[in-house]
C-alpha positions as CSV (number, residue, x, y, z in Angstrom):
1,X,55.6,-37.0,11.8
2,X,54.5,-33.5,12.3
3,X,51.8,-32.0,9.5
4,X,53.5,-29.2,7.2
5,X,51.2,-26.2,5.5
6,X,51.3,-29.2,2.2
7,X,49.0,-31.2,4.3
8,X,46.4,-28.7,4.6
9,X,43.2,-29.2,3.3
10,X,43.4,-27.4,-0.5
11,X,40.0,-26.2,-2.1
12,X,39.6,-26.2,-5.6
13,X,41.1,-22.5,-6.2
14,X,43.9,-23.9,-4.7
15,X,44.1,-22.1,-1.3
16,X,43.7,-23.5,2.1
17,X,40.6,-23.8,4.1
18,X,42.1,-21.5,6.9
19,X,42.9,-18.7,4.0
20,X,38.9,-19.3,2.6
21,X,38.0,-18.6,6.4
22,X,39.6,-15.5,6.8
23,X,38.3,-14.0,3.8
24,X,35.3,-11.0,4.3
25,X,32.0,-12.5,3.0
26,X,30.9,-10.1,0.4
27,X,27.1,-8.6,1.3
28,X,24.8,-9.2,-1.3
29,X,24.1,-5.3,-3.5
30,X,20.8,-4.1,-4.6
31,X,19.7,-5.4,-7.7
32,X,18.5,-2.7,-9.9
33,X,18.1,-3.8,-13.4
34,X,16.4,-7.5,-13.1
35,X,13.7,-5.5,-10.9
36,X,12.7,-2.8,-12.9
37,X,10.1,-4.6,-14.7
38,X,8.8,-6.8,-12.4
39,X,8.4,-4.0,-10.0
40,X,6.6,-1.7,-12.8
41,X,4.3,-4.4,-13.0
42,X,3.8,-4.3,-9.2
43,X,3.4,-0.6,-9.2
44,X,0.5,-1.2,-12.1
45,X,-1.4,-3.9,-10.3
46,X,-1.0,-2.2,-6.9
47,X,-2.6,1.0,-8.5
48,X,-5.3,-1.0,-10.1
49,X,-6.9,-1.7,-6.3
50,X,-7.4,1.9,-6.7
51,X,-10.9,0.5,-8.5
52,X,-12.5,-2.3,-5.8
53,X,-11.0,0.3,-3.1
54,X,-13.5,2.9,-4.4
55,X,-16.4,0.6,-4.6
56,X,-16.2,-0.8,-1.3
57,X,-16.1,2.2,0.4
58,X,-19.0,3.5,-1.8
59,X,-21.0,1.0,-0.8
60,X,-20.2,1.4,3.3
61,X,-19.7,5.2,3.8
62,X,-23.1,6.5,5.0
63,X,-24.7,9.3,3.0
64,X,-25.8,12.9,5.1
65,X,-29.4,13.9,5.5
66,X,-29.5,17.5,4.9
67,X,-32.2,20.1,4.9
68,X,-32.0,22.8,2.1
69,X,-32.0,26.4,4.1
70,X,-33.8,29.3,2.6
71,X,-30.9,30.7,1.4
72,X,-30.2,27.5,-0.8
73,X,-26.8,25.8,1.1
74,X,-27.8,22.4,2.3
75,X,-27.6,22.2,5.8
76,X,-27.1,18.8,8.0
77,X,-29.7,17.6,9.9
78,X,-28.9,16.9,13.7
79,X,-26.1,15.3,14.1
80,X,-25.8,14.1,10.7
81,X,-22.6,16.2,9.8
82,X,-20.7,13.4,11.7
83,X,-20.9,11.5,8.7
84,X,-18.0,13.6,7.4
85,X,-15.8,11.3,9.6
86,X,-17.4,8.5,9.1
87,X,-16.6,8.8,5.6
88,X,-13.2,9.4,6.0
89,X,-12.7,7.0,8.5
90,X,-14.0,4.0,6.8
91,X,-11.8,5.3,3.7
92,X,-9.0,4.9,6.1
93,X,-9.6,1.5,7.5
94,X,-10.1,-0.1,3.7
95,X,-6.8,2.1,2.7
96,X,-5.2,0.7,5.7
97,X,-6.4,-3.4,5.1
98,X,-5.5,-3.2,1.2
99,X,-1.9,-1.9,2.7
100,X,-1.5,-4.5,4.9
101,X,-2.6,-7.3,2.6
102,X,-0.2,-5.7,-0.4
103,X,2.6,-5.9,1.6
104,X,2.2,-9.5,2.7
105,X,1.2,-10.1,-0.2
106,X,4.7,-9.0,-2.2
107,X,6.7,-10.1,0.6
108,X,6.2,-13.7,-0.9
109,X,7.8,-12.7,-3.9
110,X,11.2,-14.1,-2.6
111,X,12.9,-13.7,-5.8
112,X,12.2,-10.5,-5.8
113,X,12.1,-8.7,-2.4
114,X,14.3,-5.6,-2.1
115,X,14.1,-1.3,-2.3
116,X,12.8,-1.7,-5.9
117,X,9.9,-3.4,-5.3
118,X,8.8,-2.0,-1.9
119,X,9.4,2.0,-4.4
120,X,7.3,0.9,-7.1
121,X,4.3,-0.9,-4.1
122,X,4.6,2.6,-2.8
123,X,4.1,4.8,-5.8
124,X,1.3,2.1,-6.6
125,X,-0.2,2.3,-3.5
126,X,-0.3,6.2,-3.9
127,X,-2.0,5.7,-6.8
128,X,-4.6,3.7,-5.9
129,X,-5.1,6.0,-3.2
130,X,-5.9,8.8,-5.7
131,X,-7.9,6.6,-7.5
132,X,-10.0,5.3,-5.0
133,X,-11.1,8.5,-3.6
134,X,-12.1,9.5,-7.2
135,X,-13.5,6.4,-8.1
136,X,-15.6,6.1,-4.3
137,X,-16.8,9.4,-5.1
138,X,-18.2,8.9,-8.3
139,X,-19.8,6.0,-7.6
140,X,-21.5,7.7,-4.3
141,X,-22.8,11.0,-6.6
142,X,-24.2,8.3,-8.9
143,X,-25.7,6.1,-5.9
144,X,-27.6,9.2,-4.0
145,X,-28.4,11.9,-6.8
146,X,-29.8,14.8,-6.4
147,X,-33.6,15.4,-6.6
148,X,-34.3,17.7,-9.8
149,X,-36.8,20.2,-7.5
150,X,-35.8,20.5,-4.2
151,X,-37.8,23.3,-1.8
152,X,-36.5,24.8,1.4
153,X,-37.1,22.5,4.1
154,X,-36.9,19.6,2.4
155,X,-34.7,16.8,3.9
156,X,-32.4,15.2,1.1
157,X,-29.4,12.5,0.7
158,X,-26.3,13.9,-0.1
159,X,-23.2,11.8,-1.5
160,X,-20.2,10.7,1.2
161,X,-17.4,12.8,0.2
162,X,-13.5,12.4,1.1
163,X,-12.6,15.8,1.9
164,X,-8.8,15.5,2.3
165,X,-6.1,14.2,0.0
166,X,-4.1,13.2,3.5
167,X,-6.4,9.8,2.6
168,X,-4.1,8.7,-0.2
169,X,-1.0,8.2,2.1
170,X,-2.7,5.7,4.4
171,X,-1.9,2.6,1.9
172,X,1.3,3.6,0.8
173,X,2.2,4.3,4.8
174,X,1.0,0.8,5.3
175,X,3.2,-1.1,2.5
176,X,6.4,0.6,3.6
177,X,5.9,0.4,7.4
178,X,4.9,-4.0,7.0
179,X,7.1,-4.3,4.5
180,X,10.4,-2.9,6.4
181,X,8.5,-4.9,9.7
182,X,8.8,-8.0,7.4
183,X,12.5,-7.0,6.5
184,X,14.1,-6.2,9.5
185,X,12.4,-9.6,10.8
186,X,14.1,-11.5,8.2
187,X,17.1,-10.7,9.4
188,X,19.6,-11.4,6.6
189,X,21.6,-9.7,4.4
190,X,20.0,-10.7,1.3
191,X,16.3,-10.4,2.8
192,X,16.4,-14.1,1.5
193,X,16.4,-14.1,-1.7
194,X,18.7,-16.6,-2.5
195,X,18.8,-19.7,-0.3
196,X,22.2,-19.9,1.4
């Protein structure tokens, strides 16, 4: 007895297995709305490392020995002028862990993974890039103040300064480059959201 098409398999729609087979598998969109919120709150917290940035980096970026000249500019002593970089570079290296550690860190929102989120970690991490130099700053001027008298000649500490706003990008360069790493890892469609 030979099988007719009425003795194929019949899902619950009522089509055959073959016809379910053939059918495109729909990619899964970007979704927009559920995320907003959740990734607002991202981009608040993210911007809030702004504040421990700062102080870290105030406490290791070395201050600059200077001598004041006789026509009153502060002048560094020896080689001390290299601490320009150091500053900077320190800045960069904190900038550049606190990037890293975001991004893994939002990556295991699974729920949530997706454009939105890795936006609003980026604007954050801009942010707290701002804020960090501002913050570092401030609390450097407040850790080596200047003396009230100061005579030509006389050797004094002055504050570790971040002398180029180039320094905010280094987070937000770090979330989007680990985070798309993590992505295009992953490998699927829905950058496993949903468990197939």
């Amino acid at each position: 007895m030979s099988e007719g098409p009425e003795d194929e398999p019949v899902s619950a729609e009522g089509s055959t297995a073959e016809t379910v087979e053939r059918e495109p598998r729909r990619k899964p969109g970007v979704v927009v709305k559920a995320d907003l919120l959740p990734a607002l709150s991202v981009l608040c917290l993210v911007a809030l490392l702004g504040f421990p940035l700062g102080w870290i980096w105030a406490r290791l970026a070395p201050p600059q020995e200077s001598t004041l000249s006789a026509d009153g500019e502060l002048v560094p002593v020896l080689v001390e002028s290299y601490h320009e970089f150091d500053g900077l570079a320190i800045f960069l290296l904190v900038s550049l862990s606190a990037g890293v550690l975001t991004a893994a860190a939002l990556w295991l929102l699974r729920g949530r993974r997706g454009p939105v989120l890795l936006i609003a970690a980026v604007l954050g991490s801009l942010l707290a890039g701002w804020l960090g130099t501002r913050m570092g700053t401030s609390i450097a001027a407040g850790m080596y103040p200047m003396p009230q008298r100061v005579s030509p000649g006389d050797v004094v500490e002055v504050a570790p300064g971040i002398g180029t706003p180039a320094a905010w990008l280094t987070q937000p360069l770090a979330v989007a480059f680990v985070y798309g790493l993590l992505a295009s890892w992953n490998g699927l469609d829905s950058l496993g959201r949903h468990r197939d």
